[in-house]
C-alpha angles and dihedrals in degrees: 000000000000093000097054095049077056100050095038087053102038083055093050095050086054097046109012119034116088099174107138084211104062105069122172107343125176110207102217112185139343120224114194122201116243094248084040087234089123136036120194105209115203126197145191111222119180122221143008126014090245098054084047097055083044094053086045099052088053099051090046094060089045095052091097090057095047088057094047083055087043091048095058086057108036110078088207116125082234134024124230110262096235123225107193115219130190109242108230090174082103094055100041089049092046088045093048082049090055092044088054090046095048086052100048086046079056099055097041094047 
């Protein structure tokens, strides 16, 4: 199911959301709650943290219409209520490089 909600809003962000707040988002992964009552939404936002917090905002308000669009494909009896997240799996990956880097400058120098 996860992968579906992924697919069904990726799609959306491409085609249906006309939000000028939300500008290029990435939608990363989809975790689905055991009893699928809750989907945790994460996504990928390039730049600044302020450009991040507008994008989600956007997404957030628009997260009843992305459940009615996942409704009309899932074949479940209830849809997930999303919570969108910003994805910093990017940034911690990208700090712990520099870190290595920093340490291998260290031992070279």
């Amino acid at each position: 199911m996860g992968e579906t909600l992924r697919q069904v809003i990726a799609d959306a962000l491409t085609r249906g959301i006309r939000d000028p707040r939300v500008g290029f988002v990435t939608v990363t992964r989809v975790e689905v709650s055991p009893d699928l009552s809750h989907a945790k939404v994460y996504v990928a936002v390039p730049g600044e943290a302020a450009d991040q917090e507008r994008s989600l905002e956007g997404l957030r308000s628009a997260a009843g219409y992305l459940r009615s669009l996942a409704a009309r494909v899932l074949t479940t009896r209830s849809v997930p209520e999303l919570h969108i997240e910003l994805d910093r799996g990017l940034e911690h990956a990208n700090r712990i490089n520099e870190l290595l880097e920093g340490l291998r400058r260290e031992e070279q120098g």
